[in-house]
C-alpha positions as CSV (number, residue, x, y, z in Angstrom):
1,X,13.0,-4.1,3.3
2,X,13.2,-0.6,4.3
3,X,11.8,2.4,6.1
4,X,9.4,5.1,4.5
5,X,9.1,8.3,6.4
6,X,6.6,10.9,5.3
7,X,7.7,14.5,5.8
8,X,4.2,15.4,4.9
9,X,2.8,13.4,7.9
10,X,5.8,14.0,9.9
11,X,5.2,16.5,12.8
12,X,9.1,15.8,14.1
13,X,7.2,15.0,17.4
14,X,6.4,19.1,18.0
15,X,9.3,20.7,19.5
16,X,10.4,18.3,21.8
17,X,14.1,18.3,22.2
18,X,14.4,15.0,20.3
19,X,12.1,13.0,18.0
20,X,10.8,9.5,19.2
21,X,12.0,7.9,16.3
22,X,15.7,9.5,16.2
23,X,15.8,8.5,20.2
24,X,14.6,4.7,19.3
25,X,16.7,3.8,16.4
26,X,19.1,1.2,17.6
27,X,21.6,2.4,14.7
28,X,21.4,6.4,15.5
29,X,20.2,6.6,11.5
30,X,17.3,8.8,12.3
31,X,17.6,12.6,12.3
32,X,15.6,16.3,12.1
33,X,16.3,17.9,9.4
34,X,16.3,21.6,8.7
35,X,12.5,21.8,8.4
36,X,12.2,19.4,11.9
37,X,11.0,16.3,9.9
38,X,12.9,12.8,10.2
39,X,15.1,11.5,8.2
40,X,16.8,8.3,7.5
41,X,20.6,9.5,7.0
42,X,21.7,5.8,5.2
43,X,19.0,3.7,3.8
44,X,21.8,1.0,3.4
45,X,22.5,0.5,7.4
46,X,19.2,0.3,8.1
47,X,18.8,-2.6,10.3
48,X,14.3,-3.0,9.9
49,X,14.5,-3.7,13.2
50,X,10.6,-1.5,12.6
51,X,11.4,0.0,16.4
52,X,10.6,3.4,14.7
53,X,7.5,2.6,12.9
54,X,5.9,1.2,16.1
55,X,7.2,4.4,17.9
56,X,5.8,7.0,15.8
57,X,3.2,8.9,17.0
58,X,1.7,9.8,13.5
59,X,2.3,7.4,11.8
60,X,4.8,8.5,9.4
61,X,7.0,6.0,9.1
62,X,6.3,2.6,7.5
63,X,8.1,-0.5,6.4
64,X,8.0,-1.1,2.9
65,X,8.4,-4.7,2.0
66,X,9.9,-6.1,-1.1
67,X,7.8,-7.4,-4.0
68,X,9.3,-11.2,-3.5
69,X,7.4,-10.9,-0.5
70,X,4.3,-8.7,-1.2
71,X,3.3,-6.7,-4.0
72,X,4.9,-4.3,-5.0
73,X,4.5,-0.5,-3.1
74,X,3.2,-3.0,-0.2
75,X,3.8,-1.4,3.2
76,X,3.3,-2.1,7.0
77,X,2.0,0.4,9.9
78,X,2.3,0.2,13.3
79,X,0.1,1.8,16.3
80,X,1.4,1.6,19.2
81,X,-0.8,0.8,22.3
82,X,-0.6,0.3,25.8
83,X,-2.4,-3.4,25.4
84,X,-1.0,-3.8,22.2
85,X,0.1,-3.2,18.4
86,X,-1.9,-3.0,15.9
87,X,0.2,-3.1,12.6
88,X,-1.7,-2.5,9.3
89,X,-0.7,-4.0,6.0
90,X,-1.4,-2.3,2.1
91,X,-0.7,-3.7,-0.8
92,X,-0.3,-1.8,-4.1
93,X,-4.2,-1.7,-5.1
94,X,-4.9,0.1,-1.6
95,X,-6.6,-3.6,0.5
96,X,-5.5,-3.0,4.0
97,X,-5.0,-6.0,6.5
98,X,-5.1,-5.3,10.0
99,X,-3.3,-7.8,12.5
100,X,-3.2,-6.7,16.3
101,X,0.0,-8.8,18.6
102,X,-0.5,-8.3,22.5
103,X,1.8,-6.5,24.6
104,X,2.3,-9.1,27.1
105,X,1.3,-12.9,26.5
106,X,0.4,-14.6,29.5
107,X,2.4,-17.8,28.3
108,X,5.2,-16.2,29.0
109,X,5.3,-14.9,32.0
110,X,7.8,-15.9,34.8
């Protein structure tokens, strides 16, 4: 698995001082580059922990999954929400998924 970013989506969260997705990745592999868009510096060290595909504001970033577990081009989005995410799956012949997790599950809580 890895992470997509669109520059053509990506707004490099306006000028704010740093983007949400550089300040979330665990691994510091996120950057602006010289037109304010994120970047992934090594695909390689990617972790696919997804932390910046839930975090983007836009949308911009998705996880693509291998084809020996989805078809190939397959890809998963995340939208963030207070309650909630709501990720949405696509495989290669455009079908979309949607699957929404809780925030919180009452189970758990101590």
């Amino acid at each position: 698995m890895s992470i997509f970013i669109d520059e053509n989506i990506c707004n490099g969260c306006g000028r704010a001082k740093e983007a949400r997705c550089v300040r979330i990745c665990p691994g510091n592999l996120i950057v602006r580059n010289d037109n304010w868009k994120a970047c992934i510096v090594e695909q390689r060290d990617c972790w696919t922990c997804a932390a910046c595909v839930k975090e983007c504001p836009v949308q911009a970033i998705e996880l693509r999954l291998p084809f020996q577990i989805a078809d190939h081009d397959a890809s998963l989005k995340a939208r963030l929400k207070r309650d909630k995410t709501i990720w949405k799956l696509k495989d290669s012949e455009g079908n979309e998924e949607v699957f929404e997790v809780p925030a919180r599950s009452s189970e758990f809580r101590v």
